[in-house]
MARDRENLUM-359189 format. One record per residue (C-alpha): residue in three letters; z, y, x; chain. Coordinates in pm, whole numbers, plus 50000, padded with zeros to 5 digits. Layout:
+------+-------+-------+-------+-------+
: rest :     Z :     Y :     X : kette :
+------+-------+-------+-------+-------+
:  Ala :     Z :     Y :     X :     A :
...
+------+-------+-------+-------+-------+
***
This chain:
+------+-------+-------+-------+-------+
: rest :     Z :     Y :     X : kette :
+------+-------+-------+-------+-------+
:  Unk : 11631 : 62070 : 87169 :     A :
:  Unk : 11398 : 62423 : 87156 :     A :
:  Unk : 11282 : 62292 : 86842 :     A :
:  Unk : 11663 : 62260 : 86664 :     A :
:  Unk : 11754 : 62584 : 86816 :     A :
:  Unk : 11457 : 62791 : 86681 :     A :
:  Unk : 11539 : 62587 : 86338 :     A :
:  Unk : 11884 : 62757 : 86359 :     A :
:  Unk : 11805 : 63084 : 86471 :     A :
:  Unk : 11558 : 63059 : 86171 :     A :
:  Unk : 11779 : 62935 : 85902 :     A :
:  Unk : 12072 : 63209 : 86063 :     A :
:  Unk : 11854 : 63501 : 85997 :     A :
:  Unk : 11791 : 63403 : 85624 :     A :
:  Unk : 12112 : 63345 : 85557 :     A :
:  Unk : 12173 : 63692 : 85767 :     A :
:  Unk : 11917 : 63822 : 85480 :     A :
:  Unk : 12071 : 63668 : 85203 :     A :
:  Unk : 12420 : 63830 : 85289 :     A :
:  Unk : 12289 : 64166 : 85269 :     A :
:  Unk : 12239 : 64082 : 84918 :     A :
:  Unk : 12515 : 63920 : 84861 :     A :
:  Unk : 12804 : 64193 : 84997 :     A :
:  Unk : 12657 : 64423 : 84776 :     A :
:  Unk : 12726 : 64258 : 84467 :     A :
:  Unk : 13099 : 64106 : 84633 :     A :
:  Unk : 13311 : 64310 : 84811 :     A :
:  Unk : 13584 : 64141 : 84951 :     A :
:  Unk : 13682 : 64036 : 85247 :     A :
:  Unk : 13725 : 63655 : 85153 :     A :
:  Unk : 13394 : 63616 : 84973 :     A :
:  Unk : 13262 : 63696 : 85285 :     A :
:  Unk : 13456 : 63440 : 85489 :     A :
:  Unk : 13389 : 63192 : 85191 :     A :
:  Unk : 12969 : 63263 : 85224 :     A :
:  Unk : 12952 : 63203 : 85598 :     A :
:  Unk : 13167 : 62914 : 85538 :     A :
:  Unk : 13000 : 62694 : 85342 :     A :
:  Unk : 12674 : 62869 : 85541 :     A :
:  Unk : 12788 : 62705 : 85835 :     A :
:  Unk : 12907 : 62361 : 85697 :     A :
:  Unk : 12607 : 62292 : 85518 :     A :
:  Unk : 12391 : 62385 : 85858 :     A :
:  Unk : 12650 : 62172 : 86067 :     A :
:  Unk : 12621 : 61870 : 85862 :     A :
:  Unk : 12220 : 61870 : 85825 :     A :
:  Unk : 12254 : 61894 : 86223 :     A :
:  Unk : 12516 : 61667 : 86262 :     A :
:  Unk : 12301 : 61430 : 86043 :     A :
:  Unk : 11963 : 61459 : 86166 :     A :
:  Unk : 11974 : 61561 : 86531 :     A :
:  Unk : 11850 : 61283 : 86704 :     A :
:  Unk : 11784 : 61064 : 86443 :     A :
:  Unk : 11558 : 60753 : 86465 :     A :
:  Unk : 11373 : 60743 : 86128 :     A :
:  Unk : 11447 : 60353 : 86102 :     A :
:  Unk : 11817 : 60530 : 86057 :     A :
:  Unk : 11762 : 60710 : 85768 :     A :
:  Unk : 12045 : 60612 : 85532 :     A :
:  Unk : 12313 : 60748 : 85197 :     A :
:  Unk : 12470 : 61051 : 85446 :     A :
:  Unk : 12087 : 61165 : 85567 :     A :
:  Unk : 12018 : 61171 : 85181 :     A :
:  Unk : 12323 : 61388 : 85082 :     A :
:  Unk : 12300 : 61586 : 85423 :     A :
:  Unk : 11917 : 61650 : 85333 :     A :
:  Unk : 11945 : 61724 : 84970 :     A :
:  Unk : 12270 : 61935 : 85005 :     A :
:  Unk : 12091 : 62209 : 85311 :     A :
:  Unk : 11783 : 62173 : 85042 :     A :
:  Unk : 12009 : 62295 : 84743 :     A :
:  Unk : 12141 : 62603 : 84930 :     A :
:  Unk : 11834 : 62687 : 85096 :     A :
:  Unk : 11589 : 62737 : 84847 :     A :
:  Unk : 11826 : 63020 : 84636 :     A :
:  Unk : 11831 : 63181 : 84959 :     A :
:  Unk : 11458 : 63158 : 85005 :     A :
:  Unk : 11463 : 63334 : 84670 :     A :
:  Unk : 11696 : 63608 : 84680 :     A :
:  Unk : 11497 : 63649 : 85056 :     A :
:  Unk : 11180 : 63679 : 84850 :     A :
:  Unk : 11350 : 63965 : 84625 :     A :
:  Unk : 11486 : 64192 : 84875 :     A :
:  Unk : 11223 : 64163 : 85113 :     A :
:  Unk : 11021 : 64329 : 84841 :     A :
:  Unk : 11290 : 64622 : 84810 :     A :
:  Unk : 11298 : 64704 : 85182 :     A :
:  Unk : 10911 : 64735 : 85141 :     A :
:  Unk : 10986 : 64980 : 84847 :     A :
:  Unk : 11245 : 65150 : 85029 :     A :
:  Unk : 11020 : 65139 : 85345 :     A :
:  Unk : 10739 : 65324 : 85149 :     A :
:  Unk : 10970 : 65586 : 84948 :     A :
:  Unk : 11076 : 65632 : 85335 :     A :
:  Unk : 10773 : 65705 : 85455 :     A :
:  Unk : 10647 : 65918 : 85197 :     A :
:  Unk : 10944 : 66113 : 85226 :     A :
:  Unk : 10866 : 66178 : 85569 :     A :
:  Unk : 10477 : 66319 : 85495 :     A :
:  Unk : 10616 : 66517 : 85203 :     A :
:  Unk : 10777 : 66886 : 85105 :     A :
:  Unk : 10933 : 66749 : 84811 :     A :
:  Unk : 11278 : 66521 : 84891 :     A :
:  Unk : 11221 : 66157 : 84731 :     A :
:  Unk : 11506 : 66121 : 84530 :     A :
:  Unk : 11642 : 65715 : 84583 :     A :
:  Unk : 11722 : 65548 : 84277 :     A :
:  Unk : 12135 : 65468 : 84233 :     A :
:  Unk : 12262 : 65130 : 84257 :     A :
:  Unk : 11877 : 65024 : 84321 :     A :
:  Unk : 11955 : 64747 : 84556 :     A :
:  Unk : 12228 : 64628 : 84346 :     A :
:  Unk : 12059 : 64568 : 84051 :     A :
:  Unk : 11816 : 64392 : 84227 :     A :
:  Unk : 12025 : 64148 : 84412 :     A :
:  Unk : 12177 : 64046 : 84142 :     A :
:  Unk : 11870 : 64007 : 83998 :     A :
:  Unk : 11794 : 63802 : 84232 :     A :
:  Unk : 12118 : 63605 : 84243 :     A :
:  Unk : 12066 : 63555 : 83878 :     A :
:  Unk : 11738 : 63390 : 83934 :     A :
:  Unk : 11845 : 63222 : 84211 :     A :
:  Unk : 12112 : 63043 : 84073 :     A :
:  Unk : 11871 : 62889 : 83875 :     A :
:  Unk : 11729 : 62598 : 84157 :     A :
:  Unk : 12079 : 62549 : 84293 :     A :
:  Unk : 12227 : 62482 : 83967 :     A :
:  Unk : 11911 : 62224 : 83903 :     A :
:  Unk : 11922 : 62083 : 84243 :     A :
:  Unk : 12325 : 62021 : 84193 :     A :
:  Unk : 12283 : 61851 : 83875 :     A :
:  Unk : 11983 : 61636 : 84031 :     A :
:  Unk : 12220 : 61495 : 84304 :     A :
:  Unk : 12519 : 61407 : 84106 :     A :
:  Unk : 12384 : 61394 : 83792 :     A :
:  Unk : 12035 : 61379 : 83691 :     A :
:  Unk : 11920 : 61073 : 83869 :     A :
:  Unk : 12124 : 60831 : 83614 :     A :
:  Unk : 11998 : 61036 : 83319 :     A :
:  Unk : 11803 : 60816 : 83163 :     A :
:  Unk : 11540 : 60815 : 82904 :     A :
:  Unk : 11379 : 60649 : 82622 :     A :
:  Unk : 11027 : 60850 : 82620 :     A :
:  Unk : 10822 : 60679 : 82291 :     A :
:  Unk : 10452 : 60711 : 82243 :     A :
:  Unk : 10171 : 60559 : 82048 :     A :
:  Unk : 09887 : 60490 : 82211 :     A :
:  Unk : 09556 : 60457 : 82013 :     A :
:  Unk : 09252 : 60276 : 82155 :     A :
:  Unk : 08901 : 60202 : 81923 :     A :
:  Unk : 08866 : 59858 : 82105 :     A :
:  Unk : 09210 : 59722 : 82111 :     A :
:  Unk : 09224 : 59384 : 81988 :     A :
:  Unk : 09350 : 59350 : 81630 :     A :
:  Unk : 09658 : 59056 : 81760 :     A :
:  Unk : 09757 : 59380 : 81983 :     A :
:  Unk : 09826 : 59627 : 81671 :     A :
:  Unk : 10165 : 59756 : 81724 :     A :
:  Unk : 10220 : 59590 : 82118 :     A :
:  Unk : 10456 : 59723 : 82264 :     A :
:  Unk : 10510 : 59823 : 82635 :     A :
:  Unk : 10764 : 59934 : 82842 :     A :
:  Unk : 10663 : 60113 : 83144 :     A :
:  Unk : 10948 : 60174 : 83429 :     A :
:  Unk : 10921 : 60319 : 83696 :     A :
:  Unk : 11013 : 60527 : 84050 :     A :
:  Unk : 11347 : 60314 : 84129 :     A :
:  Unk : 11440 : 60410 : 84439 :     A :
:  Unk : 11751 : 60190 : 84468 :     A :
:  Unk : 11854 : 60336 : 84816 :     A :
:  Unk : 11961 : 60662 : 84620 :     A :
:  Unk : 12151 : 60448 : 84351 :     A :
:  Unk : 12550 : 60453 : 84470 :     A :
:  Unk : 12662 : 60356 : 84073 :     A :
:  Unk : 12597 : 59955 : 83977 :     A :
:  Unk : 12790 : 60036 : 83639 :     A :
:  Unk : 12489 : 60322 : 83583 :     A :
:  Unk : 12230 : 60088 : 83681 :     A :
:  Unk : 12338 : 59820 : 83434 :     A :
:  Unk : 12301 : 60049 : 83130 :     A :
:  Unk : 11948 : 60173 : 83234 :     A :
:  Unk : 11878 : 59796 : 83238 :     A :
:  Unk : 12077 : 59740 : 82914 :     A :
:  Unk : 11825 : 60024 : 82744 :     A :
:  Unk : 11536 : 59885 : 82839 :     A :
:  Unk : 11613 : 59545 : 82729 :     A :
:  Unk : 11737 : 59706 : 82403 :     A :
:  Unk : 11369 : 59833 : 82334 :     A :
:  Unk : 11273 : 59477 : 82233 :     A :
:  Unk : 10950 : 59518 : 82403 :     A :
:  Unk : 10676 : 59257 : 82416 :     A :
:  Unk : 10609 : 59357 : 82830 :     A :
:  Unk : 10764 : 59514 : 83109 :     A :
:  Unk : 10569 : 59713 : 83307 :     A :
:  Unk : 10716 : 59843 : 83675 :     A :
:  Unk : 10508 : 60082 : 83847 :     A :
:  Unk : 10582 : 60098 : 84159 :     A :
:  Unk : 10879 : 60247 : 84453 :     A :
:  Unk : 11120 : 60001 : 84433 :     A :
:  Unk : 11333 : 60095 : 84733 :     A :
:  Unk : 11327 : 60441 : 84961 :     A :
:  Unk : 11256 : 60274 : 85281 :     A :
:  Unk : 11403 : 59932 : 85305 :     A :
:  Unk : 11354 : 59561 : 85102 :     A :
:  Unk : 11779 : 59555 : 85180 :     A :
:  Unk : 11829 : 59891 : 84910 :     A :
:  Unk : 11756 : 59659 : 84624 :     A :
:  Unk : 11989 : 59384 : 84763 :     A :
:  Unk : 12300 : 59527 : 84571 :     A :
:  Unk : 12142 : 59554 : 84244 :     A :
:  Unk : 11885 : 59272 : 84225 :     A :
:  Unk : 12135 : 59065 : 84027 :     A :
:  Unk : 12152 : 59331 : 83742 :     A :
:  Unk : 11730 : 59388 : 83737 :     A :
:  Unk : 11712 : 58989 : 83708 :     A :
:  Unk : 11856 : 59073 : 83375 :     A :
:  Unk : 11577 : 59280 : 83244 :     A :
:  Unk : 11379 : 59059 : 82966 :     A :
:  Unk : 11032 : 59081 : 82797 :     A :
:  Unk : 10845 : 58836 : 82523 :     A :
:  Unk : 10514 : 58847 : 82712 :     A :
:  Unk : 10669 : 58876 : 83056 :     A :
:  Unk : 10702 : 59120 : 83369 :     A :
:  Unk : 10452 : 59292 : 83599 :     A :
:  Unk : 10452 : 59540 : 83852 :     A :
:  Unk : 10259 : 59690 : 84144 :     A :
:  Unk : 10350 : 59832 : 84500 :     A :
:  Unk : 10441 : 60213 : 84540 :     A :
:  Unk : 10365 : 60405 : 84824 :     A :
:  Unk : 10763 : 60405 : 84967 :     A :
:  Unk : 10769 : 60000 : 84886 :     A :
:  Unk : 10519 : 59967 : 85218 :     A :
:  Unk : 10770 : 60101 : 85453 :     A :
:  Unk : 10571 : 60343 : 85613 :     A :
:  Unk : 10826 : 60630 : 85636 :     A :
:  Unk : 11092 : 60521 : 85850 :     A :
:  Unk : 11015 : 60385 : 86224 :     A :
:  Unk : 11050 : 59996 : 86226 :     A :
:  Unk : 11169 : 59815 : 86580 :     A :
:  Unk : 10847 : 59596 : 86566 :     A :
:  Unk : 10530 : 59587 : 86343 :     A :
:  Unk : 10694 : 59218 : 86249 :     A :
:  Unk : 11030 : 59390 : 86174 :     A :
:  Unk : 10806 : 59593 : 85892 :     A :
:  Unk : 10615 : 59325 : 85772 :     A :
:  Unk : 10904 : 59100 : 85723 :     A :
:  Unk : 11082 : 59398 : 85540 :     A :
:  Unk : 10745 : 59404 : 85291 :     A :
:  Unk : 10745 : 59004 : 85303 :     A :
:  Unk : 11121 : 59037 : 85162 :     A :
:  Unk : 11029 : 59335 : 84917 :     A :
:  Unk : 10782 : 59071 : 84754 :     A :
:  Unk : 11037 : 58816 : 84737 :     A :
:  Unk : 11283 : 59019 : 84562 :     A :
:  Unk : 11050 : 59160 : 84322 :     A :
:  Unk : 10944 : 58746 : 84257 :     A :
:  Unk : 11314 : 58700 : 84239 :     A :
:  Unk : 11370 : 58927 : 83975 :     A :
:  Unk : 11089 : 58805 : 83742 :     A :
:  Unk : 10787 : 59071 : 83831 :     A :
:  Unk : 10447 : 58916 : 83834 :     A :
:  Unk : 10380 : 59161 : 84117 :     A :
:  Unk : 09971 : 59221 : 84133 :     A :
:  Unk : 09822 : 59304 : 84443 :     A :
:  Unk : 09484 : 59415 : 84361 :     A :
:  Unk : 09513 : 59088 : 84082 :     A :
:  Unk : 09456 : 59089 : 83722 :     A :
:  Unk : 09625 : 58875 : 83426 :     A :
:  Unk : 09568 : 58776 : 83071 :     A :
:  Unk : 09796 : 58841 : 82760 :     A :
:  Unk : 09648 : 58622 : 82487 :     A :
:  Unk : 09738 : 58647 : 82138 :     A :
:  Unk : 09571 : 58472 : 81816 :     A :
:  Unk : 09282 : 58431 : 82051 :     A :
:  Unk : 09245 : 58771 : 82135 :     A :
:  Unk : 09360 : 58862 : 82497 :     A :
:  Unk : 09403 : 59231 : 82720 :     A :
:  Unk : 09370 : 59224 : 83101 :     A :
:  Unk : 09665 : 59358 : 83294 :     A :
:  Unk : 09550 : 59465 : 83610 :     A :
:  Unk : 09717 : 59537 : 83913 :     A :
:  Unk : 09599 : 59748 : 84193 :     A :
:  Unk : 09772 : 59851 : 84537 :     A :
:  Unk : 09821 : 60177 : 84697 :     A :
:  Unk : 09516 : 60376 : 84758 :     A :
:  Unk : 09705 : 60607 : 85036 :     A :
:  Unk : 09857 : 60577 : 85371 :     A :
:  Unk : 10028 : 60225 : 85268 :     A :
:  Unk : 09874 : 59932 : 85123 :     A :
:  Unk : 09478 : 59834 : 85155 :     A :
:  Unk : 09220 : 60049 : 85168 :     A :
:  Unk : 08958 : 60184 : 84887 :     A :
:  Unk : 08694 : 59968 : 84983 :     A :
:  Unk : 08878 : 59616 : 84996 :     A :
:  Unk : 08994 : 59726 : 84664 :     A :
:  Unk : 08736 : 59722 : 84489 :     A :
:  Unk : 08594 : 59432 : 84647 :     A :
:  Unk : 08907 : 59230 : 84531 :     A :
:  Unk : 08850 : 59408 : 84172 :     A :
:  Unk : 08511 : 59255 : 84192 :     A :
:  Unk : 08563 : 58965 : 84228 :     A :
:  Unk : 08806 : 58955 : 83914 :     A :
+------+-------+-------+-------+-------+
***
């Protein structure tokens, strides 16, 4: 409880801060109501949200909630940044003033111009972090490079590989967006599939809605992936150490299910005209997964 209500008083005085700021660029009675406001909702919901909370309860609302405090915060943080400096200015011309015969003359419509310089800037992260939210995570991209290596094989001239990765189906709310990320990578053509890792946020049960539409993704010389750091589970709390291996047993499953040859510190073969490349597959080197040491003995033993 001290700990929420030192959060508030701390997140109050910015926004106390930020106000300053802002009333001297609006001047009217309603942009005022309409700053506090949303100020207030956006603080009430991220409480509402997250007071009390149980990581193994982390869900779609804690995202939004989370993400929505973090888009108004940070232009605050800036335009906080910007007039700080100005008092210090202003404290300095002050003090001068006071150790000096001459009168230090204060610069008109100083303060403004600098708030709205630093509303201008500002804007800048809360526009990015709106479009991020509602927009940019179904933006996808087709991102083309040649690779050149002196060794490659001569069957392997022109291979090529598409590399996907970063999911994170627990922030997907759009099946009809997921399909035609799925649809553009299977219209690449591609001779593998390569998935890199963070399936899910949390949870084996985020990919559950849209494991039917992945099962569609296609590749002449198959599918593999490897374990991201989020696919272990490790940042929610779990009822039982059972409950989270069970949830990375099922994670497996559904990566199987979907056609990834999923390689846990494992290595394949792609074999053409008698010519082959290894495909190798190693876990997590941080809090999740094995550690260092037992992966390299497994890679030794390849």
């Amino acid at each position: 409880m001290i700990r929420w209500i030192l959060f508030i008083i701390v997140v109050f005085l910015i926004d106390l801060y930020a106000f300053q700021a802002f009333k001297t660029i609006f001047k009217t009675n309603w942009t005022y109501f309409l700053y506090w406001a949303i100020s207030i909702l956006v603080l009430a919901n991220f409480v509402y949200w997250f007071y009390g909370l149980d990581r193994k309860d982390f869900s779609h609302p804690h995202s939004y909630a989370f993400a929505i405090f973090i888009t108004f915060l940070l232009p605050k943080l800036v335009i906080l940044f910007f007039m700080f400096g100005e008092d210090i200015v202003r404290l300095f011309q002050k003090i001068s003033s006071y150790f000096s015969t001459s009168q230090t003359r204060s610069i008109p419509g100083r303060r403004k111009f600098v708030s709205q310089i630093a509303f201008g800037l500002a804007a800048i992260p809360f526009a990015s972090f709106l479009y991020g939210i509602y927009k940019g995570k179904y933006n996808f991209k087709v991102l083309q490079y040649t690779l050149v290596f002196d060794d490659l094989p001569e069957a392997f001239n022109g291979y090529q590989i598409t590399q996907i990765s970063d999911v994170h189906s627990g922030s997907f709310d759009n099946p009809e967006k997921v399909t035609y990320a799925i649809d553009l990578i299977n219209q690449q053509k591609s001779d593998l599939i390569l998935f890199t890792g963070d399936l899910v946020n949390n949870k084996a049960e985020e990919m559950l809605p849209y494991k039917g539409i992945f099962k569609k993704l296609k590749a002449k010389d198959g599918m593999f992936s490897v374990l991201g750091n989020h696919d272990y589970g490790d940042y929610i709390t779990w009822n039982s150490k059972q409950a989270k291996e069970q949830n990375f047993e099922d994670l497996k499953n559904i990566q199987k299910e979907i056609g990834f040859d999923l390689l846990l510190n494992e290595s394949r073969f792609i074999t053409k005209n008698n010519e082959r490349i290894a495909i190798i597959g190693v876990e997590n080197w941080g809090t999740g997964g094995l550690n260092k040491q037992v992966i390299y003995k497994r890679l030794l033993k390849m």
